[in-house]
N, C-alpha and C positions, 0 to 999 in steps of 0.2 A: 741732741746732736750725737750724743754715742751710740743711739741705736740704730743711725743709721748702718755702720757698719755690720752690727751683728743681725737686723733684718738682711742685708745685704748675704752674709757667709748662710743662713738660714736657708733663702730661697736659693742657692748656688747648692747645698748638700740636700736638699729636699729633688730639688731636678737631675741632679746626679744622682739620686739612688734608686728615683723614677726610671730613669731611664734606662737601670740595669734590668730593667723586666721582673721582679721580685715576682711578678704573680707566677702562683700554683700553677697553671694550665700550662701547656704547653701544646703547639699547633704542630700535629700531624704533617709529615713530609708531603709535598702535593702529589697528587696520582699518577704515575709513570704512563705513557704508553703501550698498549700492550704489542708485543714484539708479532709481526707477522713470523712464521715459518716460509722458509726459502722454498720458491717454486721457480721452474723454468727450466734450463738445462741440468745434465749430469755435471756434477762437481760448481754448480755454482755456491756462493759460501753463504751461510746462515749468517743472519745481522750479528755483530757483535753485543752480547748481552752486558753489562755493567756486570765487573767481576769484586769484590773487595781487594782489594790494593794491600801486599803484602812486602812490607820494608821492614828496615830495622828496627822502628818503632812498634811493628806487632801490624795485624790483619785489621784492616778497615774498610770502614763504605764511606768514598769519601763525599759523594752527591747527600748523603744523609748527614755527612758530620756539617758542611757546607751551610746545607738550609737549618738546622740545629744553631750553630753559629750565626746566622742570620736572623733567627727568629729569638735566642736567647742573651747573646755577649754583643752583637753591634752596635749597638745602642750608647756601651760604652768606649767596645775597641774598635767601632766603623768596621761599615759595608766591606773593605778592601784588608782588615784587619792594620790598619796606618794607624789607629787611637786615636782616640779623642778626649773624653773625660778618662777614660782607662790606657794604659801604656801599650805603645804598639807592638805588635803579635808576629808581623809580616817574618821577622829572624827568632822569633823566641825559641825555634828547634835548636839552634847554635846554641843558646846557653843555656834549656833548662829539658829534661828527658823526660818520658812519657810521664812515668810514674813519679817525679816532679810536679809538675802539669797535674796531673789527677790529683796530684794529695792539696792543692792549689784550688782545684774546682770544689775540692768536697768540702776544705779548711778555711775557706777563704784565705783574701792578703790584704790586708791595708785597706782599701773602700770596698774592695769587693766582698759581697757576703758570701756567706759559706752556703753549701747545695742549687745552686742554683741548675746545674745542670746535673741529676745524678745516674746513678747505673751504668746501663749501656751505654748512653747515649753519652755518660762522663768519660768512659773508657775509651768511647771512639772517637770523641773530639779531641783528646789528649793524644791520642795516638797521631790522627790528623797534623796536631798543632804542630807534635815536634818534630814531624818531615819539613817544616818551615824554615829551612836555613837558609 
């Protein structure tokens, strides 16, 4: 009778840590369009090209940090960043700053393991995360 409980906590921290994505790979951002060059009249205006987004948190891409976020942390903090098995993210810019946030990604917290997202890609989500007020 008592191991039902602890098969129970077993398969509940085995699908939780499944589903923070632990694997190595990581999936390339999908292929952008490429931008037509403006034709037609004088002074018509060139498509807007995706510029990195420059706040208090530092200079990011935020379509990159986005699908990064989607492909790496949803899993625990959801598609909308609301949480799920991980704590929600939607205001984490209000209480905790880039380089917070980063040392968080690299060091892990509590279930979350540590490196799951690293480099660049940690830098710009963290920059991303903490515009989230």
């Amino acid at each position: 009778m008592k191991r039902i409980p602890l098969v129970l906590t077993a398969a509940v921290l085995a699908f939780s840590l499944s589903a923070c994505g632990t694997s190595k790979q990581t999936q390339p951002p999908a292929q952008q369009p490429a931008q037509q060059p403006a034709t037609g009249t004088p002074g018509a205006e060139k498509p807007a090209t995706e510029t990195p987004s420059t706040t208090p948190s530092g200079s990011y891409d935020a379509a990159t940090a986005e699908s990064t976020f989607k492909n790496t942390c949803a899993g625990c903090h959801g598609q909308t960043l609301e949480g799920a098995v991980g704590p929600n993210l939607q205001k984490i810019g209000s209480e905790l700053n880039k380089e917070q946030i980063l040392a968080i990604l690299e060091k892990g917290k509590g279930a979350m393991p540590p490196g799951l997202v690293k480099g660049k890609d940690a830098e710009n989500i963290a920059a991303w995360l903490a515009d989230k007020k």
